[in-house]
C-alpha positions in Angstrom: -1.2 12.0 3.3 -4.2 9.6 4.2 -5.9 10.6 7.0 -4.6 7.4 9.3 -0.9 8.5 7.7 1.6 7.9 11.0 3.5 10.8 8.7 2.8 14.1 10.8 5.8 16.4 9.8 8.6 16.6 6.8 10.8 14.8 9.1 8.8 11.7 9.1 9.0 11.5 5.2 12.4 9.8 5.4 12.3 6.6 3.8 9.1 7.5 2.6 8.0 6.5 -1.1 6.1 10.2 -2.5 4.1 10.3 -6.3 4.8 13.0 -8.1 5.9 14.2 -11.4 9.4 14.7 -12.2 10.2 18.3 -12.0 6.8 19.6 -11.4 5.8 22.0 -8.6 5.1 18.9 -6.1 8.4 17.3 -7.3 10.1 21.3 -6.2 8.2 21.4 -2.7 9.2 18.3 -1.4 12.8 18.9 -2.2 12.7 21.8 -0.6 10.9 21.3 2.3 13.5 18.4 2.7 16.2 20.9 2.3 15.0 23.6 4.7 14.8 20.4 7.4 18.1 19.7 7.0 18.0 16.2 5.9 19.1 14.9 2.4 17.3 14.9 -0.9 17.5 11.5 -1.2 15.8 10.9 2.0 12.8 10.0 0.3 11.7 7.5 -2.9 10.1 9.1 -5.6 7.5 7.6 -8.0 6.9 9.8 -11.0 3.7 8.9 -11.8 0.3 10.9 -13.3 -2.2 12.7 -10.8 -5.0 10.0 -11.8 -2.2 7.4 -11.0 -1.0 9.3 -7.7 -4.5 9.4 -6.7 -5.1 5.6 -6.8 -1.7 4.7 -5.6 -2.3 7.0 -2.1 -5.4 5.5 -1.8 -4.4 1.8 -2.2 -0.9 2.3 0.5 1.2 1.9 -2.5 2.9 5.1 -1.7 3.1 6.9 1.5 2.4 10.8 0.0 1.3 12.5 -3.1 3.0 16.3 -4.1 0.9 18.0 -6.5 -0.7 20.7 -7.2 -3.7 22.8 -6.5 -6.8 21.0 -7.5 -5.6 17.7 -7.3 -4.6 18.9 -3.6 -8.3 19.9 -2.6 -10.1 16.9 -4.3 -7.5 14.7 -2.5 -8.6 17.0 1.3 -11.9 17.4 0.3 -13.0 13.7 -1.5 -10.5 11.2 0.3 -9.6 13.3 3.9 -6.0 13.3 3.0 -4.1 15.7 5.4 -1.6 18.0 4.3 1.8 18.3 6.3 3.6 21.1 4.4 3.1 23.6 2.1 4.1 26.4 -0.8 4.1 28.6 2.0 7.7 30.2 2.4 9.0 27.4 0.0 7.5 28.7 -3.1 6.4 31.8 -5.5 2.7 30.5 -6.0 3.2 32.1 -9.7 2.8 30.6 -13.2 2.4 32.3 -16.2 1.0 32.9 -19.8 3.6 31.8 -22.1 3.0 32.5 -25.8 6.0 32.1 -28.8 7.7 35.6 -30.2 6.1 35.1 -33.5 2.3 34.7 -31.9 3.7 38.0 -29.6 4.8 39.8 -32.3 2.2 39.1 -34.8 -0.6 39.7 -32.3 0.6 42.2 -29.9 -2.7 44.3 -29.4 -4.9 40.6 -29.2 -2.6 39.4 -26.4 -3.0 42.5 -24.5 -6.2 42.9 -24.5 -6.3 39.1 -24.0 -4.1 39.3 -20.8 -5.7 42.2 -19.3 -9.2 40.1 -19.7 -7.6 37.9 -17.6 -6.5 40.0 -14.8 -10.4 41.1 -14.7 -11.5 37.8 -14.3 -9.3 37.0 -12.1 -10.5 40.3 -9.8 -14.4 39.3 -10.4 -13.7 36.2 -9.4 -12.1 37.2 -6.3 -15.1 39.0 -5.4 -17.7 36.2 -6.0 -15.9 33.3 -4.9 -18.9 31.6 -4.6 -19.6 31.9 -8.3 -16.2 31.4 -9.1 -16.3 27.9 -7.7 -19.5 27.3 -9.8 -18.1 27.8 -12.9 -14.6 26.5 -12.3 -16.4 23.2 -11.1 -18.4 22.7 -14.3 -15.6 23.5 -16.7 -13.3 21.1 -14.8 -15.7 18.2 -13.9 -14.5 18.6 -10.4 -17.2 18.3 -7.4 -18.6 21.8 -6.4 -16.9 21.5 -2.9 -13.5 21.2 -4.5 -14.1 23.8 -6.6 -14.5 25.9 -3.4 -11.9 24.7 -1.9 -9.7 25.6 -4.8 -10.8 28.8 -4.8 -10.7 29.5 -1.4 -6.7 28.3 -1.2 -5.5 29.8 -4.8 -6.8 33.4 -4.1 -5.5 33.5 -7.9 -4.7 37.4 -8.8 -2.6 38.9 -11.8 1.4 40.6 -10.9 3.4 42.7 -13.3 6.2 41.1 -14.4 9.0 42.4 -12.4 12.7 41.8 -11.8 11.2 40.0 -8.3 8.9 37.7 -10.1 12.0 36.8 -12.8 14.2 36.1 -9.5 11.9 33.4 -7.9 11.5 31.4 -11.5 15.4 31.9 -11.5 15.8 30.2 -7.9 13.7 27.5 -9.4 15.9 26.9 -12.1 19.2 27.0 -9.5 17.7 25.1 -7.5 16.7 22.1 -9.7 19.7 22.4 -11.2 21.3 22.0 -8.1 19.7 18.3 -7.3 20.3 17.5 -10.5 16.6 17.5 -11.9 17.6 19.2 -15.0 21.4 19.2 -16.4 22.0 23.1 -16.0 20.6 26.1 -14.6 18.6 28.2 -17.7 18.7 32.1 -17.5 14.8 32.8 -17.4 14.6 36.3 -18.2 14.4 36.2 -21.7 11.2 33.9 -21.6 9.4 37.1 -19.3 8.0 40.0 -21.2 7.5 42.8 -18.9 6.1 45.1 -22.1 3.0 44.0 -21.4 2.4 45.3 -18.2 0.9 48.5 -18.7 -1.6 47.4 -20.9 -2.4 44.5 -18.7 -3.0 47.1 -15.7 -5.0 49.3 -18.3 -8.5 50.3 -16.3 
């Protein structure tokens, strides 16, 4: 929210217009926070609308709130002193994934692992040198340096075998979506997981 937002809590989002994109994490958290409220999901207006387009619209009163995602979130704190009133926390898995097609998996298997577990050292260095970290995310992304921090600060970004836990919470996603009617039907998610992968990933 902008700073001089009257909007303090979830409660005061009813009749509230919020940018986001249609069935995107931000679209997910406000539903949800709405639902562990106890008010309606149609208790707000939603504009799906782009994050450059979200940003402007906040900025400019033509919506009351923006639900997005992680670096939008921190240059919207960090560069306009918007004020966040709720959170992933408790309301969502935090995860996303590397998705690749069977044919890529199958043709490539030893690439993709050693690709993946790469990753997962990355993601450890840069745990340990936040500082750095920030640097280098900030000049890939064109972001300010002080986002960048921020963004590292909040994601704490680490690498999880693929479980039947972490195939349960991308399945409540798809329930739950379903259930307000964002997509038509629920999808079973399991077979897009590929939990083969894990030892190598976790490979010293």
């Amino acid at each position: 929210m902008p700073s001089d937002s009257p909007i303090r809590s979830v409660a005061d989002l009813r009749g509230r217009t919020i940018a986001t994109l249609r069935g995107q994490t931000g679209h997910f958290l406000v539903l949800a926070a709405l639902e562990r409220e106890g008010l309606p999901h149609d208790a707000v207006r939603f504009a799906f609308i782009a994050p450059d387009a979200a940003k402007a619209a906040l900025a400019r009163g033509a919506v009351d709130g923006w639900a997005t995602w992680g670096p939008y979130i921190s240059l919207a704190k960090v560069q306009d002193g918007a004020r966040e009133i709720v959170n992933g926390r408790g309301l969502m898995s935090g995860q996303s994934y590397q998705m690749a097609a069977d044919t890529a998996i199958a043709a490539k298997r030893a690439a993709l692992a050693d690709f993946l577990r790469r990753v997962r050292l990355a993601r450890e260095w840069g745990l340990a040198h936040q500082e750095e970290q920030a640097r280098v995310w900030a000049e890939g992304t064109n972001f300010p340096l002080p986002v960048g921090r921020d963004v590292v600060a909040v994601a704490q970004t680490h690498t999880i075998a693929i479980d039947d836990e972490v195939i349960a919470a991308q399945q409540r996603v798809s329930d739950f979506f379903a259930a307000v009617r964002v997509i038509p039907r629920p999808h079973q998610v399991a077979p897009a997981f590929g939990p083969s992968f894990n030892a190598a990933v976790f490979a010293a």
